[in-house]
C-alpha positions as a printed Julia matrix, in Angstrom:
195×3 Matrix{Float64}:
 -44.08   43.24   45.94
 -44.36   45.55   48.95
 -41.72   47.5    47.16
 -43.02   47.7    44.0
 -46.39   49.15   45.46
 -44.57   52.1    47.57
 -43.46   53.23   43.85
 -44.89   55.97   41.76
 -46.13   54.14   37.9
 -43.25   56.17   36.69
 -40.8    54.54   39.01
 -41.9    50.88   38.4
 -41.99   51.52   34.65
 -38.63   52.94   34.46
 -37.46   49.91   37.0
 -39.33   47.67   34.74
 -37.61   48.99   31.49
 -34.26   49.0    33.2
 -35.13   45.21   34.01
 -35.88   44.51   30.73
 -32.78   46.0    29.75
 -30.6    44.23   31.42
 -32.03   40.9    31.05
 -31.89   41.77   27.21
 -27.69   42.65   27.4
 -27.45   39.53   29.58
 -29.43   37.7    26.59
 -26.93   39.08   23.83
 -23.73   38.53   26.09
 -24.91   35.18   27.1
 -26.75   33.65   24.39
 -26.62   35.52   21.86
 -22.61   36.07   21.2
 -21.75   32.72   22.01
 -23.71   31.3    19.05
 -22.65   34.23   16.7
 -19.27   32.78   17.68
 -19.91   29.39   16.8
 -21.88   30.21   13.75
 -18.64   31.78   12.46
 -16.26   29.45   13.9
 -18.29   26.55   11.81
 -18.1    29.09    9.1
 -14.34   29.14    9.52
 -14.26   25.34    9.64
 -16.24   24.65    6.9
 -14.13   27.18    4.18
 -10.65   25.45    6.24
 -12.43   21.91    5.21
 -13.32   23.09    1.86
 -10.1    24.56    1.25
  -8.64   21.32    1.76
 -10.84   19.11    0.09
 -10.04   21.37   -3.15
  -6.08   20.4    -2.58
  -7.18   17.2    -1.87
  -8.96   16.86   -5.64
  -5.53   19.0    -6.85
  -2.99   16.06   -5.85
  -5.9    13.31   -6.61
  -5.85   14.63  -10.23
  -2.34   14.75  -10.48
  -1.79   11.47   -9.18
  -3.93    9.67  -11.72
  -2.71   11.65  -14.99
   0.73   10.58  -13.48
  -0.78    6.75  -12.79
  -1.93    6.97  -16.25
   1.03    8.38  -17.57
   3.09    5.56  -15.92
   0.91    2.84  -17.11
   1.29    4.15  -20.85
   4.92    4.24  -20.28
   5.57    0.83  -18.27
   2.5    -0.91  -19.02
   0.59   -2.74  -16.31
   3.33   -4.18  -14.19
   3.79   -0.67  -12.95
  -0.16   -1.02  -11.42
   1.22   -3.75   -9.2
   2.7    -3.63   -5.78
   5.87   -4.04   -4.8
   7.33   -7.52   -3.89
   9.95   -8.63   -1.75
  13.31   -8.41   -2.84
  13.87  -12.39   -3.66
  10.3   -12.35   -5.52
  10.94   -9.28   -7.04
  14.18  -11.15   -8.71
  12.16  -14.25   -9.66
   9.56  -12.65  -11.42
  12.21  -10.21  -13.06
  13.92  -13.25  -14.65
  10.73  -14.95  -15.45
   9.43  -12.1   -17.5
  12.62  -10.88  -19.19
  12.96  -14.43  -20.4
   9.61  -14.31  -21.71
  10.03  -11.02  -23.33
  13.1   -11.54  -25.3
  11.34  -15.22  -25.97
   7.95  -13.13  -27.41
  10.65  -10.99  -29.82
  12.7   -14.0   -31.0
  15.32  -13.51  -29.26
  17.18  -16.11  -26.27
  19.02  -15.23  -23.0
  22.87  -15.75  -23.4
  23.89  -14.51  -20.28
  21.7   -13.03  -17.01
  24.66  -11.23  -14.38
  22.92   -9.89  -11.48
  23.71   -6.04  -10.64
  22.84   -5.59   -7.39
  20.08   -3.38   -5.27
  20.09    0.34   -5.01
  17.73    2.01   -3.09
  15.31    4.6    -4.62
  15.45    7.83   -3.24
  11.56    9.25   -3.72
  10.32    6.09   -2.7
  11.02    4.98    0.78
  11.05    1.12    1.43
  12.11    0.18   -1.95
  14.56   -0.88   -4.05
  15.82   -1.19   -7.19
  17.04   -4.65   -8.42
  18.77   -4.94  -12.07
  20.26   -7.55  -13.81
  22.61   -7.17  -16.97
  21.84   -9.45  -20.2
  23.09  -10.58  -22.67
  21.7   -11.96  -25.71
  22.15  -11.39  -30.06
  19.95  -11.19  -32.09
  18.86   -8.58  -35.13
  17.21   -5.21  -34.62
  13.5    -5.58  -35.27
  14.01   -8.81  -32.77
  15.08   -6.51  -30.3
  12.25   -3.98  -30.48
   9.82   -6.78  -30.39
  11.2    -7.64  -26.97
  11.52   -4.26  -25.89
   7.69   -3.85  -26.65
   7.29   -7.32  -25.0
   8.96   -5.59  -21.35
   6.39   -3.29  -21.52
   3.48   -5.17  -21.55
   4.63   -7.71  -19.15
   2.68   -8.3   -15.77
   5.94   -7.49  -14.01
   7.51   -4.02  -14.22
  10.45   -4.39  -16.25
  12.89   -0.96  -17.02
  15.33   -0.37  -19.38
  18.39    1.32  -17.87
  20.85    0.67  -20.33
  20.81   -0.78  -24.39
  24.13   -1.07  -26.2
  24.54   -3.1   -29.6
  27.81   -4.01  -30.66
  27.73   -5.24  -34.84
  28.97   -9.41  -34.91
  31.62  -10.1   -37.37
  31.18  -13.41  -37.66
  26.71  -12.88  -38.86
  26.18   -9.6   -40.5
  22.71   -8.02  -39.46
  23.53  -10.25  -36.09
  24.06   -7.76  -32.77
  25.86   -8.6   -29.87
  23.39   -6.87  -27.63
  23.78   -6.05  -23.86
  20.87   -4.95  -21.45
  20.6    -3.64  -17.96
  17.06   -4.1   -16.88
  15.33   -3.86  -13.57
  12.52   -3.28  -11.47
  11.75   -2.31   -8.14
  11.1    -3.83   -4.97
   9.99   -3.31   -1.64
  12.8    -3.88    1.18
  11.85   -2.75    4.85
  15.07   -2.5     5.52
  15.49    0.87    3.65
  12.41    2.98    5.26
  13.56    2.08    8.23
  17.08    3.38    8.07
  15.59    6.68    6.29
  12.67    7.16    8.72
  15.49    7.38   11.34
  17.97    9.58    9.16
  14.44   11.83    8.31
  14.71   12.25   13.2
């Protein structure tokens, strides 16, 4: 205070202001820009979040109009998730018997084709079986509609009629159907290609 005293009013004012000045700049350069700073880094955060919450509702959308599109298409196996290879199988037979049972039509002959895997889906597989049946026409769409509304996922690869010369309106008819399943085996292998 001695200091102060020794000092004209003009002195201590102006050393007063020049205080008050720099305790203001150190105010703005230490509190005051650091929380401008955050303010717009949250700002930044929050248009990055909502930026991705908008792609987010993008692929939701398309993923259920493609759900739903599948479902129309396959029918409500396709909702289901995907069983182990030897399950997969079992309930493949099960339901193309009862399919081509619900048309009026019987299994002749049931040839296994083998697994493939399925390249967009990691992890799974594709197991078909050819069959082999006769029956007429209208028989066959009714089991055709059957496979789609069975509780197992049942696909159509391949139709082919040949005409029976022994029963007109009779059709030798061959079918490769399958469905998919899930084998470990197969994301493993591409996980470690994808490295």
């Amino acid at each position: 205070m001695n200091f102060l005293s020794r000092m004209s009013a003009r002195d201590r004012r102006a050393v007063v202001i020049g205080c008050c000045v720099l305790l203001g700049l150190l105010l703005v350069r230490f509190a005051l820009m650091p929380l401008l700073e955050s303010w717009g880094q949250t700002r930044d955060r929050i248009a990055s979040s909502d930026s991705r919450l908008r792609q987010l509702q993008a692929k939701t959308t398309r993923y259920l109009l493609a759900r739903e599109r599948l479902l129309e298409n396959y029918g409500p196996g396709a909702a289901k998730p995907l069983e182990e290879v030897q399950a997969a199988q079992i309930n493949l037979v099960q339901a193309i018997s009862d399919a081509l049972k619900a048309g009026g039509l019987s299994l002749q002959g049931l040839q296994p084709q083998g697994q493939k895997p399925v390249k967009e889906l990691p992890g799974a597989v594709q197991v078909s079986f050819q069959v082999k049946t006769s029956g007429q026409l209208a028989q066959l769409a009714r089991s055709l509609e059957a496979m789609r509304k069975a509780p197992t996922l049942i696909i159509a690869e391949q139709v082919s009629a040949a005409g029976n010369d022994k029963t007109p309106g009779q059709l030798e008819l061959t079918l490769v159907l399958s469905t998919l399943a899930s084998d470990p085996k197969y994301a493993i292998s591409r996980l470690g290609a994808a490295r």
